[in-house]
DOTORKOL-328324 format. One record per residue: residue in one letter; x, y, z of N, C-alpha, C, CB in turn. Coordinates in steps of 0.05 Angstrom, whole numbers, plus 32768, in hexadecimal, padded with zeros to 4 digits. Glycine has a CB too. Layout:
DOTORKOL-328324
AXYZXYZXYZXYZ...
***
This chain:
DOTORKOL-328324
X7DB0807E7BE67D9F80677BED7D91805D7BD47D8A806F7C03X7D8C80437BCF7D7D80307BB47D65803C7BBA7D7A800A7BB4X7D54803E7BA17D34803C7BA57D33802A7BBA7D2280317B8DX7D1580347BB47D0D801E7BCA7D0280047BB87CF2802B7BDFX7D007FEB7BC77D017FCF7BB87CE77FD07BBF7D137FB37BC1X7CE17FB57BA87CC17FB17BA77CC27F8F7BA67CAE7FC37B86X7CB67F857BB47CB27F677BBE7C987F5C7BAC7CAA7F657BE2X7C967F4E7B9A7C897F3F7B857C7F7F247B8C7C9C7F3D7B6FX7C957F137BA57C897EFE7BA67C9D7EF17BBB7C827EF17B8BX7C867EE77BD27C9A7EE07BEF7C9B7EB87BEB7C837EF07C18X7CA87EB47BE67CB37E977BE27CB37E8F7C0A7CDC7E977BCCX7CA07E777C0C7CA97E6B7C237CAE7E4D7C1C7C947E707C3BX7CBF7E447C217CC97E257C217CBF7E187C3B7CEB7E237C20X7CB47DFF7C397CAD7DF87C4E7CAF7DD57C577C947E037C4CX7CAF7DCC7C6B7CBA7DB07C6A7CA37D9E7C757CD77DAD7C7CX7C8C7DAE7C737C797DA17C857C6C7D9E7CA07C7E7D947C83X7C837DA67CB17C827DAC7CCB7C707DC37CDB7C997DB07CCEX7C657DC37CE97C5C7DD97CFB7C757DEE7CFF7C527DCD7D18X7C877DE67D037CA77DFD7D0D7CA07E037CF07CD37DEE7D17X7CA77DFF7CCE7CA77E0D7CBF7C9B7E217CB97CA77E047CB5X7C7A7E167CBC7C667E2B7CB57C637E487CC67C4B7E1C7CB6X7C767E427CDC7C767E5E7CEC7C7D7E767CDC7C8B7E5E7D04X7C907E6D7CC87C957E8E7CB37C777E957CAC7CAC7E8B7C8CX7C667E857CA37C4A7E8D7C987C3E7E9A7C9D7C3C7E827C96X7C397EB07CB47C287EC77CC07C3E7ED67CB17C217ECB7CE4X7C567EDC7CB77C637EEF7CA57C5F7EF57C8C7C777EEB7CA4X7C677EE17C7E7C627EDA7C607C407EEB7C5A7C627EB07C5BX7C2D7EE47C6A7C167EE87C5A7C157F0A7C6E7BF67EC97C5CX7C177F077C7E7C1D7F357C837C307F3A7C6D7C347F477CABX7C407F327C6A7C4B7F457C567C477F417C3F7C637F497C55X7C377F307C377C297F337C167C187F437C1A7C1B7F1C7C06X7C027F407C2A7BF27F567C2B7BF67F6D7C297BE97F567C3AX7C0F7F727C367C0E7F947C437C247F9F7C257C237F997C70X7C337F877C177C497F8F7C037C387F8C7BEB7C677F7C7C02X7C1F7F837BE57C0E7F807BCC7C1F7F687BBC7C0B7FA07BB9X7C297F5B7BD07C3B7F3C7BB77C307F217BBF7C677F347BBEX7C3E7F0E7BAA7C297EF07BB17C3F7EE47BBE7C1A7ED87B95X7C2F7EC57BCD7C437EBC7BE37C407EA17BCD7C3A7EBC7C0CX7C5A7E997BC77C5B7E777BBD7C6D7E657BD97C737E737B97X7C597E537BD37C667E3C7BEA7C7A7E257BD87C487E287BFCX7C8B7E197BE57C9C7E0B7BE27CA17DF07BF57CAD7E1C7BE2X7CA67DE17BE17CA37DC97BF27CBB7DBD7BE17C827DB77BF2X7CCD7DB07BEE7CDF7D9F7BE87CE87D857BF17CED7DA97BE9X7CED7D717BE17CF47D5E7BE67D087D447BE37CE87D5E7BE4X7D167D3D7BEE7D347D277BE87D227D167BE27D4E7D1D7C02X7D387D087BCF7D2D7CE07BCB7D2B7CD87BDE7D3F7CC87BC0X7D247CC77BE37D247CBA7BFF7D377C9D7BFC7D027CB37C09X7D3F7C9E7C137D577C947C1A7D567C707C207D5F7CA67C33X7D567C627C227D527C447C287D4D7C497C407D677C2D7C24X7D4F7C537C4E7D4F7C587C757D307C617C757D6A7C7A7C86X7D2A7C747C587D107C777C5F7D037C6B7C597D077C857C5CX7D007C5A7C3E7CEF7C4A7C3A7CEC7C397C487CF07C447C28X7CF87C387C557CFC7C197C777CE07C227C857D247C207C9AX7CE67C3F7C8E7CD47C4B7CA27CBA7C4C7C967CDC7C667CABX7CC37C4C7C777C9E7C577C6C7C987C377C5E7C9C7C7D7C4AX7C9A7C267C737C857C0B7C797C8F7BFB7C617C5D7C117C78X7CAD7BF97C607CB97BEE7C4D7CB27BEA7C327CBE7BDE7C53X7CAB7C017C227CAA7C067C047CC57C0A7BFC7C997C1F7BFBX7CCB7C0E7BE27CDB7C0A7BD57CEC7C297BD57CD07BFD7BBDX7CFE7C357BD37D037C577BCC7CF47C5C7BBD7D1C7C617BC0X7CF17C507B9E7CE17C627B907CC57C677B8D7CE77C5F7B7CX7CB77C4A7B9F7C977C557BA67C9E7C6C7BB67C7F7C3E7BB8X7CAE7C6E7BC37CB37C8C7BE17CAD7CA07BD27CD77C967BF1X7CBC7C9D7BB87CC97CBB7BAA7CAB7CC27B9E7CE87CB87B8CX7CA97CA17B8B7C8B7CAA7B7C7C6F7CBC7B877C7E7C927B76X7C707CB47BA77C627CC47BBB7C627CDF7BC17C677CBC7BCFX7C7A7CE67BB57C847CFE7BCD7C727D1C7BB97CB67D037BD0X7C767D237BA47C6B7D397B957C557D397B927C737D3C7B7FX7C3E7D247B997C1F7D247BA37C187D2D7BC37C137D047BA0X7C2C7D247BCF7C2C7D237BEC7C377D417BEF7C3F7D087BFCX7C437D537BED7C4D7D667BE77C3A7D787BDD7C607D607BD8X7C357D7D7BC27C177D807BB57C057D867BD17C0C7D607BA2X7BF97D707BD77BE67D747BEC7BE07D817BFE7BE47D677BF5X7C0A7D807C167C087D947C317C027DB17C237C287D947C47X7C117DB37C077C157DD27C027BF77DDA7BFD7C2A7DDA7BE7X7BE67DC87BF17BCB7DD57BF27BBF7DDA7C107BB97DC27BE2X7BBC7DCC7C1E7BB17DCF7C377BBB7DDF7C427BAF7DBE7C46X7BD47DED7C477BE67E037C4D7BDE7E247C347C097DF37C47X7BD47E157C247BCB7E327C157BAD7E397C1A7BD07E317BF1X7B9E7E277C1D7B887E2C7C277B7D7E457C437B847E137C2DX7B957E417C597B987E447C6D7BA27E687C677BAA7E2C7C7AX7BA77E6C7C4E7BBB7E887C467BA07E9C7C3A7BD97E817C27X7B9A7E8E7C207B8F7E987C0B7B767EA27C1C7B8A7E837BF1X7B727EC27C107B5B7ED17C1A7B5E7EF07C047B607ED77C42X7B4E7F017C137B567F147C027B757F287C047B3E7F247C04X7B767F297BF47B917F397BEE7BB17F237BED7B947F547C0CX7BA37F117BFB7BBA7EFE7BF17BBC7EE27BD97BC07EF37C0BX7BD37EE47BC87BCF7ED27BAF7BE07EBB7BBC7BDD7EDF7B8FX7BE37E9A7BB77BF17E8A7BBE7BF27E7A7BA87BEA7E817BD4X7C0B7E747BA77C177E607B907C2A7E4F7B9F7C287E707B75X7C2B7E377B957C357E1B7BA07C4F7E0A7B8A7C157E057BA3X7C657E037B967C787DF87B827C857DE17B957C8E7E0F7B75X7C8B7DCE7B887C8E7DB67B977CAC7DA27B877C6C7DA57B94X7CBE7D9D7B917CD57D987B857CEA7D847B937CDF7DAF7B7FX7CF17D737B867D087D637B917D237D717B8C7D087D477B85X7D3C7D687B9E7D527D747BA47D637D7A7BBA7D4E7D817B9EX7D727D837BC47D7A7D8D7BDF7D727DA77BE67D957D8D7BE1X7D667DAA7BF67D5A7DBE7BFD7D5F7DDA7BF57D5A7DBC7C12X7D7E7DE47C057D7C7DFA7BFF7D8A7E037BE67D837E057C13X7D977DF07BDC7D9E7DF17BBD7D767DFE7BAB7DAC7DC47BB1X7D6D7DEB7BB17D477DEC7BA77D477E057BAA7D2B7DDC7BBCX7D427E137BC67D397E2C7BCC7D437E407BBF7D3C7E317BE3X7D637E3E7BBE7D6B7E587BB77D687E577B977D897E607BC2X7D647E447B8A7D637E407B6D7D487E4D7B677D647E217B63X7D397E437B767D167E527B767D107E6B7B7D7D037E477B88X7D207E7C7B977D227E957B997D257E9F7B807D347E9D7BAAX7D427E997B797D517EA57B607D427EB07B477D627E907B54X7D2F7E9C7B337D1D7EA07B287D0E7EBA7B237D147E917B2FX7D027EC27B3A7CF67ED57B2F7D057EE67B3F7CD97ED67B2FX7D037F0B7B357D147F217B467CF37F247B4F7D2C7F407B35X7D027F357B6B7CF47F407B827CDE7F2E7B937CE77F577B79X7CF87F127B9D7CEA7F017BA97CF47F067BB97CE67EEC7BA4X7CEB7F057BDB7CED7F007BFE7CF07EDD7BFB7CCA7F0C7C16X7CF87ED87C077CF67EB77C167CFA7EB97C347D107E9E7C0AX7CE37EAD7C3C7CDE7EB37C557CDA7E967C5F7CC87EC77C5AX7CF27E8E7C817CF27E797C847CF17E777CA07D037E6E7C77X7CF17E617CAD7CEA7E627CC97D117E4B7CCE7CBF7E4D7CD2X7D1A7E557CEC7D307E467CEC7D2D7E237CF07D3F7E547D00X7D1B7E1B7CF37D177DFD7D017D057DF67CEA7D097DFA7D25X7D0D7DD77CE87CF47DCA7CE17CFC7DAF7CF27CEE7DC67CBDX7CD77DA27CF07CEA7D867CF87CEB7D6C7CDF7CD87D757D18X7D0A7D5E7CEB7D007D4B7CD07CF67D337CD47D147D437CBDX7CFB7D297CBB7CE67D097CBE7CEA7D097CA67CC17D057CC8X7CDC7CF27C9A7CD97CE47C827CD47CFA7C6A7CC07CCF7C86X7CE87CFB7C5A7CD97D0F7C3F7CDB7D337C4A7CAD7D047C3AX7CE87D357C627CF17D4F7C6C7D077D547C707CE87D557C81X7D157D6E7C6F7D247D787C737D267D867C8D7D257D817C62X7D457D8B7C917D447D957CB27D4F7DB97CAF7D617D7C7CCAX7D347DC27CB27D317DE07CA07D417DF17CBB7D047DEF7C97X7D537DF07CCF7D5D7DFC7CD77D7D7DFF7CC97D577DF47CEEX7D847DE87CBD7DA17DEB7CB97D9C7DF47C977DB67DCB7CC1X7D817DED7C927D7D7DF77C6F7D7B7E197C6F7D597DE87C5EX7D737E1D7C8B7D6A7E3E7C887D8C7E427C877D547E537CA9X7D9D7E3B7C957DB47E487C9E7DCB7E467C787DC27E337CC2X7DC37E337C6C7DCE7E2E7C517DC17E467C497DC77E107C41X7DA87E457C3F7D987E547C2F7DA77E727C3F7D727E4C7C33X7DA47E7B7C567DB47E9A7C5C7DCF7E9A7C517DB97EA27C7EX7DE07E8B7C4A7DFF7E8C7C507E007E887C2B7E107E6D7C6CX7DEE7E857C1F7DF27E867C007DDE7E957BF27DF17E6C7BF3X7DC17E9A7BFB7DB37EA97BE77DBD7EC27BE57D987EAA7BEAX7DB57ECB7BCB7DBA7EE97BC77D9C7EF97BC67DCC7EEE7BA9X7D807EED7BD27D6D7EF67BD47D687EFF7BF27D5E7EE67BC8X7D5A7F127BF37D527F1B7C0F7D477EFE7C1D7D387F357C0EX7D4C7EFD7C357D437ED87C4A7D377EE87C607D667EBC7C5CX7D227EEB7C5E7D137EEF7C7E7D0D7ED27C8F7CF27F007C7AX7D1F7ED67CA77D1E7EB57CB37D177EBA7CD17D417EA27CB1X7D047EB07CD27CEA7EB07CF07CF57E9A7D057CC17EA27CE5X7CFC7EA57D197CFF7E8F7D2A7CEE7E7E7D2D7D047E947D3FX7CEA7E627D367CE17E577D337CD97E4F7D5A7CEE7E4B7D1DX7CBB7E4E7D607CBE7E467D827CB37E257D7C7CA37E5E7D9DX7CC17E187D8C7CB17E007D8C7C9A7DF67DA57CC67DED7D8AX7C9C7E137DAF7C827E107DC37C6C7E177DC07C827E1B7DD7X7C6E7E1E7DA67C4D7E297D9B7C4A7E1C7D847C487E4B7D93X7C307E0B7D857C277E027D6E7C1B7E157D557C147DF17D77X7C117E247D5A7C057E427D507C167E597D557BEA7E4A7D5FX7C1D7E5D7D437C2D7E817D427C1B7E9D7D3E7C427E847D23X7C097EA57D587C007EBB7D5B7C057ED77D467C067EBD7D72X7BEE7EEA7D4D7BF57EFC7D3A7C0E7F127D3A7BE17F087D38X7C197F187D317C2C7F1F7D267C3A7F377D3E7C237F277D09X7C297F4D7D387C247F677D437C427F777D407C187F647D63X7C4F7F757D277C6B7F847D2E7C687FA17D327C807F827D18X7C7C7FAE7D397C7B7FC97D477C947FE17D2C7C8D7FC27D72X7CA77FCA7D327CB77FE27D297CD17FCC7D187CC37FFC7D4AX7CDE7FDC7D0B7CF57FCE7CF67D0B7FDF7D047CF27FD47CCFX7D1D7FC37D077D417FD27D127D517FCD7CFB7D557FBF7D32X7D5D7FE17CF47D707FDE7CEB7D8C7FE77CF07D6A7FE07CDCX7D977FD57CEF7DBA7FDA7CF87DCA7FDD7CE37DC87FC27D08X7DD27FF17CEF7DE880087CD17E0380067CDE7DE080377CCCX7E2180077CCF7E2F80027CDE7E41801D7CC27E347FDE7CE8X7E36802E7CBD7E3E80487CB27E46803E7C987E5580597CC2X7E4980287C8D7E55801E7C737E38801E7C587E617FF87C7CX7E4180217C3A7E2C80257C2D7E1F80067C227E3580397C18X7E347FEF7C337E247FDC7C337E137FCB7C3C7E287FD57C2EX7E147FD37C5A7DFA7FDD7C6A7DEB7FE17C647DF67FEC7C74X7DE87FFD7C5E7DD1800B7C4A7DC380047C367DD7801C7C40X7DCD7FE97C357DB67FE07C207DA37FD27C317DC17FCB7C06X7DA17FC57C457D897FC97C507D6F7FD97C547D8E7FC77C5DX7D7C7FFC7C4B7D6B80117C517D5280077C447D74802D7C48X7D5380057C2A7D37800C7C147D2B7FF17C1F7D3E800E7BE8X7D357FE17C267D1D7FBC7C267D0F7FD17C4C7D417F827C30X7D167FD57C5E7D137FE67C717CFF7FFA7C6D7D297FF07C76X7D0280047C5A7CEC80197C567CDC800E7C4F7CED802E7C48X7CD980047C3A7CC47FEF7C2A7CB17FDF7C427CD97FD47C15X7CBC7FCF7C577CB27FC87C6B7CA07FD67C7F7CC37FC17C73X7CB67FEE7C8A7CA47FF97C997C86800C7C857CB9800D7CACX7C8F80147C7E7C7880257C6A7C5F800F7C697C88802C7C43X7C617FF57C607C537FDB7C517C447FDA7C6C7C677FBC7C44X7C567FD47C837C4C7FC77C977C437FE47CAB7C647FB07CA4X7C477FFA7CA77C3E80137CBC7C4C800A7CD77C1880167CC2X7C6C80057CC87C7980007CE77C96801B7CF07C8A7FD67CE5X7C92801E7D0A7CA980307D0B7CBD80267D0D7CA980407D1DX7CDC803B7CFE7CF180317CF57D0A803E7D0F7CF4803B7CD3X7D1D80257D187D30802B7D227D4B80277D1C7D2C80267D32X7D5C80427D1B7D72803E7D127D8380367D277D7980517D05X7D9980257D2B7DAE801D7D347DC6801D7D307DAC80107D35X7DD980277D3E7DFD80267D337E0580207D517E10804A7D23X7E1D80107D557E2F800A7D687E4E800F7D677E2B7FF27D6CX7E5180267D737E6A802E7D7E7E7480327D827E7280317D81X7E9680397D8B7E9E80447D9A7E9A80657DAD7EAD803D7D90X7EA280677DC47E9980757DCE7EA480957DBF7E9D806D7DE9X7EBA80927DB07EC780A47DAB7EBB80BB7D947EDE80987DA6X7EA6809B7D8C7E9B80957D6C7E8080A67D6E7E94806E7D64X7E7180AD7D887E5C80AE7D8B7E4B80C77D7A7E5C80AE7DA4X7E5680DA7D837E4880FC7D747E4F80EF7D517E6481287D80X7E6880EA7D417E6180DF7D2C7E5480CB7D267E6E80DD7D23X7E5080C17D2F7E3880A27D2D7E1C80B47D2F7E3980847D50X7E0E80C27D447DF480D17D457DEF80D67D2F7DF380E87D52X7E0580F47D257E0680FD7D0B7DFF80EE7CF07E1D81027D0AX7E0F80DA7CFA7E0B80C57CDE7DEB80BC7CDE7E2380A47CE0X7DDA80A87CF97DC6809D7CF37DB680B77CF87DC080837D00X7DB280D37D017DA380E57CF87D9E80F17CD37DAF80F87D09X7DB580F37CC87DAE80F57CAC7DA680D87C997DC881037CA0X7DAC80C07CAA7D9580AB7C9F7D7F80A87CA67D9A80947CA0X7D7880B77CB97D5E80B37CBE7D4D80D07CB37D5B80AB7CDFX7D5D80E87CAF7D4F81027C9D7D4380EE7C847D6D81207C8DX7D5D80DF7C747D5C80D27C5E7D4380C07C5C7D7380C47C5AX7D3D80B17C707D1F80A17C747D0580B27C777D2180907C8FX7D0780C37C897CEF80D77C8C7CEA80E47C747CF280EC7CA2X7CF880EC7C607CF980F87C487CE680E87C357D1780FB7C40X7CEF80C87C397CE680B67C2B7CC180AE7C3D7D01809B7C2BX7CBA80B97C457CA080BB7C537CA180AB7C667C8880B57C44X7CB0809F7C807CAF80957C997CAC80A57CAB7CC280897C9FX7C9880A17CB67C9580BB7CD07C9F80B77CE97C7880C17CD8X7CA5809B7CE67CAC80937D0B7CC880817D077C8D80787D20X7CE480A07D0A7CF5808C7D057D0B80907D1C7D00808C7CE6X7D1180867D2C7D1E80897D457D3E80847D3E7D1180757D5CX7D54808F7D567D6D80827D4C7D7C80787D677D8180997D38X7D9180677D637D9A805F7D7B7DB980557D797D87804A7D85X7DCC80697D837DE780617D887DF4804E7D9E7DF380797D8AX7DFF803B7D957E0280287DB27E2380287DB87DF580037DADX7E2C801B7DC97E4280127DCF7E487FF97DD37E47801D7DE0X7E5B7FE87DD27E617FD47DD97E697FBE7DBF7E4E7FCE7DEBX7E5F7FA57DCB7E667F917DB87E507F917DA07E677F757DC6X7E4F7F997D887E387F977D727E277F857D707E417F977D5BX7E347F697D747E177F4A7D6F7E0E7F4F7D8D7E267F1C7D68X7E177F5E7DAA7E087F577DBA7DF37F6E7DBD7E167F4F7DD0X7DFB7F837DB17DEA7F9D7DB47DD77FA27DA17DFA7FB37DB3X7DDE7F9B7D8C7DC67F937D787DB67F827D827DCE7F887D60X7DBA7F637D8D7DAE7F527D947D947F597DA77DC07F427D9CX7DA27F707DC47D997F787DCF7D817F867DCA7DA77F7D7DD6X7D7C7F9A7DB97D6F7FA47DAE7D547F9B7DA27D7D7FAC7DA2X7D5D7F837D997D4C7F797D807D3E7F667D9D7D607F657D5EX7D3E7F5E7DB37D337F4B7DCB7D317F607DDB7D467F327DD8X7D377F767DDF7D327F8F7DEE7D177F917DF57D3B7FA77DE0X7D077F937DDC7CE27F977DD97CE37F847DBC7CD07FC37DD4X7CC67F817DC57CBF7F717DBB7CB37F757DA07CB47F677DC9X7CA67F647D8A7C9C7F667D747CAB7F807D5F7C7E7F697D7CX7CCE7F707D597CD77F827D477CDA7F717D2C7CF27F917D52X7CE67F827D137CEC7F767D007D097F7E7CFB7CD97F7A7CECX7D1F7F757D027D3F7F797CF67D407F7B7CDC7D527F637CFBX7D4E7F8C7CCF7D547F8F7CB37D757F907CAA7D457FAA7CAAX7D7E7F797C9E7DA37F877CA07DA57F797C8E7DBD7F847CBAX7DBE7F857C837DCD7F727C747DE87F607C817DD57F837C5DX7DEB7F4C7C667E047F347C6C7E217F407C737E087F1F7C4FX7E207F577C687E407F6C7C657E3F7F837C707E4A7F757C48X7E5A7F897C797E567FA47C807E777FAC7C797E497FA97CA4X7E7D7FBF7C757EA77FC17C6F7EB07FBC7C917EB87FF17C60X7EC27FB27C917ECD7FAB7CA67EEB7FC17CAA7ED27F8A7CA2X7EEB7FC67CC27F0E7FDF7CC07F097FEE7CDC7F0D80017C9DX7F1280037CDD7F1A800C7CFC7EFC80137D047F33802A7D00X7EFD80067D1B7EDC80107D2E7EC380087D1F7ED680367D32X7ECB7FEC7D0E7EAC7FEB7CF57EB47FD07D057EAA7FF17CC7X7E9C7FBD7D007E917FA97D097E837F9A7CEB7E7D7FB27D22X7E927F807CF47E897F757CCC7E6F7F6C7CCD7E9D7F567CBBX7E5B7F757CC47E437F747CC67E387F547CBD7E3A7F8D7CB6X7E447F437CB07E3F7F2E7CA87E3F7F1C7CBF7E4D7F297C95X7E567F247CD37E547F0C7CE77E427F1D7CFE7E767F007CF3X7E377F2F7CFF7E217F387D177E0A7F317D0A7E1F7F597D21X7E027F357CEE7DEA7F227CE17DE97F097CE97DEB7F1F7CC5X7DFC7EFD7CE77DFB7EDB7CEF7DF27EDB7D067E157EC97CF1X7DFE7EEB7D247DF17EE67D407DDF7EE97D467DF77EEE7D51X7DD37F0D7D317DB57F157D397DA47EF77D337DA87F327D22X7DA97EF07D197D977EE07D0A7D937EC37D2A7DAA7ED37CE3X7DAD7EB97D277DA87EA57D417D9D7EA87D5C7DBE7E9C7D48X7D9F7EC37D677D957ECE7D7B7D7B7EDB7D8A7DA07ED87D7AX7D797EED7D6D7D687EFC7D757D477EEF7D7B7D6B7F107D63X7D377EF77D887D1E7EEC7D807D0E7EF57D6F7D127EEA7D90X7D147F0A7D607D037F1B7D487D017F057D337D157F3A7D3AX7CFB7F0B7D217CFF7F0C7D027D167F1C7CF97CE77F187CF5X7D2B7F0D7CE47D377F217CD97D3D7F177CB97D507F277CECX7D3D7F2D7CAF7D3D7F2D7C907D587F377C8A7D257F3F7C81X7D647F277C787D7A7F2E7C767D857F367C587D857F1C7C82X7D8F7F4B7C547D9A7F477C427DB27F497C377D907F4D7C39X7DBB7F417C1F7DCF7F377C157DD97F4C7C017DC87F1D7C0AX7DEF7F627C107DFC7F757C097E0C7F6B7BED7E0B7F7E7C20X7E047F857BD67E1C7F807BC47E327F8E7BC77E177F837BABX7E447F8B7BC37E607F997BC47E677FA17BA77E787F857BD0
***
């Protein structure tokens, strides 16, 4: 197993929207609890003749000339709302296509999170942060913690998570989820659950297997680490799990080896991520 990782600075991109800012209770628990700063992100396209129509017929480039003051601004009033003790906030504001922007800005510094919510809404000078989250997963090579997004709540209540799942599918590129997992639960005083799915034949070696990953965690100081062998289809049993009870945090990676009785972990990341109602952080296995 890697050390364990250390998180320096949780990047949230944001489009303005109420749906965006829902990652933001996350973002600022886990600076707190990880000792890192949260920078906000704001991005923005030229604007288009369609918009300058809507924005009371100015020209594109009064639009554009607007946009990095106007920008500027929400991110202050949004940091206001953060900054307290133990948490630092820094603000960056940029024209471009979105998730090209983001992942360029993740990139920058090592041991950044970007943490995003799936929805935004758009409009003028916004982006439509559901299909940007799904770019930004399918290319960064930085950890993406991505918050569902409810559009029935104007306010995203407190947090209260319980416990971190993680789904192992016996491969060592899996396992690179372990150390961001520990790091979490430890940060956040949350209990850890291990997961594998399958076959029935598979079962006493599967135990075996998530019993000596979880010796391997308790070793690493987790006191509450449970394990759980399933059967069936992997995106529905995972899924299950993670909507089973409530207030969890998913931890997996994009890959897993694919071959007899293994399940390619990249495409059950994709369903958890669309499905589940957790939070899930994902990361982006090297090979």
């Amino acid at each position: 197993m890697k050390p364990l990782v250390t998180y320096t600075r949780i990047l949230v991109p944001l489009d303005g929207s109420k749906l965006s800012e829902q990652a933001l209770p996350y973002a600022e628990a886990l600076a707190k609890a990880l000792g890192c700063r949260i920078e906000l992100l704001r991005v923005f396209e030229p604007a288009s003749h369609e918009m300058a129509v809507l924005a009371h017929g100015r020209y594109t480039h009064q639009v554009d000339a607007g946009l990095p003051g106007n920008a500027l601004a929400y991110l202050d009033e949004v940091r206001q709302t953060l900054e307290g003790p133990g948490v630092e906030v820094s603000r960056t504001v940029g024209g471009g296509p979105p998730a090209s922007r983001i992942i360029n800005e993740a990139e920058k510094e090592p041991g950044t999170l970007v943490a995003m919510s799936t929805h935004g809404r758009s409009g003028i000078s916004r982006w439509v942060l559901g299909s940007v989250t799904d770019k930004v997963f399918r290319a960064t090579a930085t950890p993406l913690l991505i918050v569902r997004s409810r559009v029935d709540e104007q306010h995203f209540g407190g947090l209260g998570l319980e416990r971190v799942v993680v789904p192992l599918d016996g491969s060592p590129l899996a396992e690179q989820s372990l150390p961001h997992a520990v790091a979490l639960a430890r940060g956040l005083s949350l209990s850890t659950l291990l997961v594998r799915v399958s076959d029935r034949h598979e079962d006493a070696p599967s135990r075996t297997y998530l019993s000596e990953v979880a010796d391997s965690l308790r070793e690493q100081g987790l006191t509450s680490v449970e394990e759980m062998v399933l059967d069936g289809n992997p995106t529905e049993a995972i899924t299950a799990v993670a909507r089973g009870a409530p207030r969890n945090l998913v931890v997996m990676t994009t890959h897993g080896r694919s071959g007899v009785r293994r399940w390619v972990l990249g495409s059950v990341t994709d369903h958890v991520v669309r499905h589940s109602w957790d939070p899930v952080l994902v990361i982006r296995s090297a090979r």
